[in-house]
N, C-alpha and C positions, 0 to 999 in steps of 0.2 A: 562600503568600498567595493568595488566591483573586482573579481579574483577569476578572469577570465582561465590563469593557471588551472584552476581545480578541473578542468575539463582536458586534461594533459598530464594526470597525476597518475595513470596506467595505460600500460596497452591495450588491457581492455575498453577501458574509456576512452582510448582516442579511437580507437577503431569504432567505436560507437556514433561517435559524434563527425567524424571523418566523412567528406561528402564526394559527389561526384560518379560514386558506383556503389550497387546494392548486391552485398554479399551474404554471409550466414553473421557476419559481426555486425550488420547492420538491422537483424532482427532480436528479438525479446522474448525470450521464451514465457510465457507462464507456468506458474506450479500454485497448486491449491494444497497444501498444508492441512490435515486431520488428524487427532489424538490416536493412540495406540501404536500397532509393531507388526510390520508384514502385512500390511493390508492397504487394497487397493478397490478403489469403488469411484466405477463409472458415472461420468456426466451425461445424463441423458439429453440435456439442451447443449452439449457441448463432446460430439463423439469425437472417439479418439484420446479424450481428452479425461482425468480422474483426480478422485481425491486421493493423496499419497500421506501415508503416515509418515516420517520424518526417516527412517530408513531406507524407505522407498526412493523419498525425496535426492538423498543423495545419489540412490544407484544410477537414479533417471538424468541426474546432473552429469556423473562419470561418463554417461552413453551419450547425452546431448555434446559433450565437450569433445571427444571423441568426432564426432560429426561436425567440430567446426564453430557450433554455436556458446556463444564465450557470457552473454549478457542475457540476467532472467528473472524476471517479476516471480514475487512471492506475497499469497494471501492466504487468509488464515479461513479453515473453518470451524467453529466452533459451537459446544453442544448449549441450548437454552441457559444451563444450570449459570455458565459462567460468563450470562449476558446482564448488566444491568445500564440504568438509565446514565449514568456516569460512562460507561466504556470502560471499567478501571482495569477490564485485562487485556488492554490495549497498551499498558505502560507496567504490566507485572514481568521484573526480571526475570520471572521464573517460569514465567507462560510459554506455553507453545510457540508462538510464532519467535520472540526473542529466542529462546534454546534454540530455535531452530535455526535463524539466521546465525548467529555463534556457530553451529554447529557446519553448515554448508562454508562459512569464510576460513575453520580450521581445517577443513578437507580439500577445500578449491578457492586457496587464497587469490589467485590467479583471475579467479572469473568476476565479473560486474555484476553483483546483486544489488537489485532496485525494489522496493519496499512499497507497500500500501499505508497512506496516512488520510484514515477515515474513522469514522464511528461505526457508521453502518453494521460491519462485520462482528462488533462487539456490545453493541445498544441492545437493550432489551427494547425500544421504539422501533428500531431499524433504519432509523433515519440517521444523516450523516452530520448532524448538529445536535446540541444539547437541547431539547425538546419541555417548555415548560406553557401550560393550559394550552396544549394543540398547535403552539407557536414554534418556529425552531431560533432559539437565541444564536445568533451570529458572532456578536463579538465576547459570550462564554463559551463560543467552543472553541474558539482559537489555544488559551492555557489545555484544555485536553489534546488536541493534535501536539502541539508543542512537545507535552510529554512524553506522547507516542514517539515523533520523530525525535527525540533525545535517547529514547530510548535502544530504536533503531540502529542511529547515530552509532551508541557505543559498543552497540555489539558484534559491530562491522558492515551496516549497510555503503554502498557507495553512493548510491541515490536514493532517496526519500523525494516518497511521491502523492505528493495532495492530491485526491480524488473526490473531495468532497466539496468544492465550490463555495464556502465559508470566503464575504468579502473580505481583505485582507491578510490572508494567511501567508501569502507568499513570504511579504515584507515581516512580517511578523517568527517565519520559521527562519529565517534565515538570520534574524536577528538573535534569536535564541541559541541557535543551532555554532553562532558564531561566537556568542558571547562563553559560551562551555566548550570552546575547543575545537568545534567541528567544521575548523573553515575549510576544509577539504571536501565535505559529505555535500555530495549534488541534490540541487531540489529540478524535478523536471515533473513539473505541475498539468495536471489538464487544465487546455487553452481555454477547451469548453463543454459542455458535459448539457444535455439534453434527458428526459424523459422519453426516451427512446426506446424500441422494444430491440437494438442492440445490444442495451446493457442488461436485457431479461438472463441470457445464460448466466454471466457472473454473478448474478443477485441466487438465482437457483446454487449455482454453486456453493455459494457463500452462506444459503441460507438467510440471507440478511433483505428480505424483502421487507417494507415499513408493514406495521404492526396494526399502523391505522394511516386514512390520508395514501397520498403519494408522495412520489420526488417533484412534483411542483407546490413548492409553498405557498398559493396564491397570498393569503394574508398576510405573509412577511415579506413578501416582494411589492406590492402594493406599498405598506408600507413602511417600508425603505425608501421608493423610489419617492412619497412624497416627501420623507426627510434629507433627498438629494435636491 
């Protein structure tokens, strides 16, 4: 069913989505999420711009808000130890990035937080699909994003956001995401996503550069397209 409503369910979300003029409610801020307390460590492919430990995270929210800016992507980074080929702390209630979005919706219920739903950030591979003999399976990584973005979902994201170009995730998260409740929580998906050296910063960021290979799968694109 289509619930064009869910895009009118805040002021921050209308002001989001709201067209015709480009103001500070019509950009995104990013914030890069890192473990620990009081610590702040610069992006060198991305100045200006740093990893914030979750305290940080908020004070930089208070000052962006303060300035107008209402609507903010949130990605996680995190250290080897708590990366494996599942992603499974992509979906641990108790992991950083979850405490953290809970933690940013009880202090600025007010503002649009929009979420990362990918593997990449949390795969010991680095790639943004479940990865099995050098392939990346497509239609098992869809139950792994799913969980992530339920997870999201409950912890007060307003939009859940697929980065990972997995064919049919869309229809697939939204199906999920609707069936448990979450028919409010926005999916606002990349249209389209390239092996680009624009998405070299946030991978540096992230730490989450593939371990082997690229982000061009040529053998699973190949074939796919013969099974279309």
């Amino acid at each position: 069913m289509r619930r064009p409503r869910r895009n009118r369910k805040s002021p921050a979300v209308r002001s989001l989505v709201r067209e015709h003029s480009v103001t500070t409610h019509d950009l995104i801020f990013p914030l890069f999420v890192t473990e620990g307390k009081n610590t702040r460590t610069e992006i060198a492919a991305m100045p200006g711009i740093a990893r914030l430990t979750p305290d940080f995270i908020l004070k930089e929210i208070s000052e962006c808000m303060k300035l107008g800016l209402t609507t903010f992507a949130l990605f996680p980074h995190l250290p080897e130890s708590k990366k494996d080929t599942l992603a499974s702390e992509s979906y641990n209630p108790k992991g950083l990035y979850i405490k953290t979005i809970q933690a940013i919706k009880k202090e600025f219920p007010e503002c649009c937080l929009m979420t990362d739903v990918a593997m990449d950030p949390y795969s010991s591979d680095g790639h943004d699909g479940l990865v099995e003999n050098g392939e990346i399976l497509n239609d098992a990584t869809l139950p792994i994003l799913a969980r992530m973005a339920l997870e999201q979902a409950a912890a007060g994201a307003d939009i859940v956001g697929p980065s990972d170009m997995m064919d049919g995730r869309i229809g697939y998260l939204r199906e999920m995401l609707d069936e448990q409740g979450f028919e409010q929580t926005s999916i606002m998906a990349y249209t389209a996503k390239y092996a680009s050296a624009f998405y070299g910063p946030f991978r540096d960021a992230l730490d989450s550069a593939p371990k082997h290979g690229d982000k061009k799968p040529i053998k699973w694109i190949q074939q796919t397209s013969q099974r279309l």
